[in-house]
N, C-alpha and C positions, 0 to 999 in steps of 0.2 A: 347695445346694438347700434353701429353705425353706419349712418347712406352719408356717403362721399358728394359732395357739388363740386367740380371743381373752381365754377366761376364764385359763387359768395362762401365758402366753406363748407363746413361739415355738419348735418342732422344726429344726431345722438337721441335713442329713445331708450330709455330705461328700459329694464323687464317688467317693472311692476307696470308700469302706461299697459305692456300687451296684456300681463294677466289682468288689469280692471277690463279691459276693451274686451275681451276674451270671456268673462265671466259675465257682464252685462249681456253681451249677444245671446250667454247660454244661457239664463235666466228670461231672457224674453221667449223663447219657443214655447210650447204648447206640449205640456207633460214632462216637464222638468215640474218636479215639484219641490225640489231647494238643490244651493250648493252645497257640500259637504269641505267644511273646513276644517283646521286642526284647533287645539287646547288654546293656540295664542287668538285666531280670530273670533271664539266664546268671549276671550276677557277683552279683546275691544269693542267687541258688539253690544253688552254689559254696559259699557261706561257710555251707551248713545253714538259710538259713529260705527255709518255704514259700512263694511267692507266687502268690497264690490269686485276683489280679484282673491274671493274666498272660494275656494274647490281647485283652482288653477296654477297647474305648475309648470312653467318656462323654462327650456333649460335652450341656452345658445351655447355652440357647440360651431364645431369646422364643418358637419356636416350640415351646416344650418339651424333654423328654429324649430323647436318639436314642444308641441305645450300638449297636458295631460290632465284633462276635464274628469274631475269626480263630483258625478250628482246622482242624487236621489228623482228615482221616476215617480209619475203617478200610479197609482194601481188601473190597470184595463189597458195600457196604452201600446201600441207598438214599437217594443225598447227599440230593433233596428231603426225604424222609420222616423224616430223623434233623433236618435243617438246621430244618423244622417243628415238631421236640418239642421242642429247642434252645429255639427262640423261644418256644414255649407253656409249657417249664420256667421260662425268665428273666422269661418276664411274671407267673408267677404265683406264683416266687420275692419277686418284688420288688414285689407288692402285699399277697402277706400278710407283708412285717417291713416295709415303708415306708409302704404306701400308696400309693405314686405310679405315676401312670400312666405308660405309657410311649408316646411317639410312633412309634419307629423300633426295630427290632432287626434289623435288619442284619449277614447270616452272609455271611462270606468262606471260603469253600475255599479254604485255601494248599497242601493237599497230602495225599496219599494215604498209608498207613502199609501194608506188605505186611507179612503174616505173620511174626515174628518166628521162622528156624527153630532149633530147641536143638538144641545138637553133637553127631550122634553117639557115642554111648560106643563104644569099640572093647574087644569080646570075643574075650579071651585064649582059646585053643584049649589044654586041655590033653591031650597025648599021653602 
């Protein structure tokens, strides 16, 4: 993706910059409960590094930028109403470090997360 200067030259921002910036924003709201990545971001999450533009997918195009968020919600929450700060986090993630406008931000629900329950401790009796 490129912003033109005419006076000191030209900006150049990868697609991956948008999908980390993009997938950090969606990761911070409230009831995302992870991103949903593919077979390859398993085996570098495995080997100890973060990937942080994991669920996000960029596609620049003539009609502009159009990115497509797949994450997993929590159970109880409101998919509209989180899926809407999502998108109003990612757009305004990625206008105040790039600049660029966005055409499309498009949220996929791949799944529901239930409450994680911790094991009960069992209490010894003593007589």
């Amino acid at each position: 993706m490129n912003q033109e200067d005419s006076s000191l030259g030209k900006v150049e921002i990868a697609p991956e910059v948008i999908e980390v910036i993009a997938g950090i924003a969606a990761s911070e709201i409230e009831g995302v409960a992870q991103m949903r990545g593919n077979f390859a971001t398993g085996v570098v999450e495995r080997f100890g590094k973060k990937n942080h533009g994991k669920g996000v997918k960029v596609d620049l195009n003539d009609d502009g930028i159009v990115i497509d968020v797949y994450c997993v919600m929590e159970f109880g929450v409101s998919i509209p109403t989180v899926a809407q700060k999502v998108q109003d986090n990612i757009r305004q993630a990625l206008l105040n470090m790039t600049a660029l406008e966005i055409n499309e931000i498009n949220i996929h629900v791949v799944g529901v997360q239930f409450e994680q329950k911790q094991p009960e401790t069992e209490i010894e009796e003593t007589m």
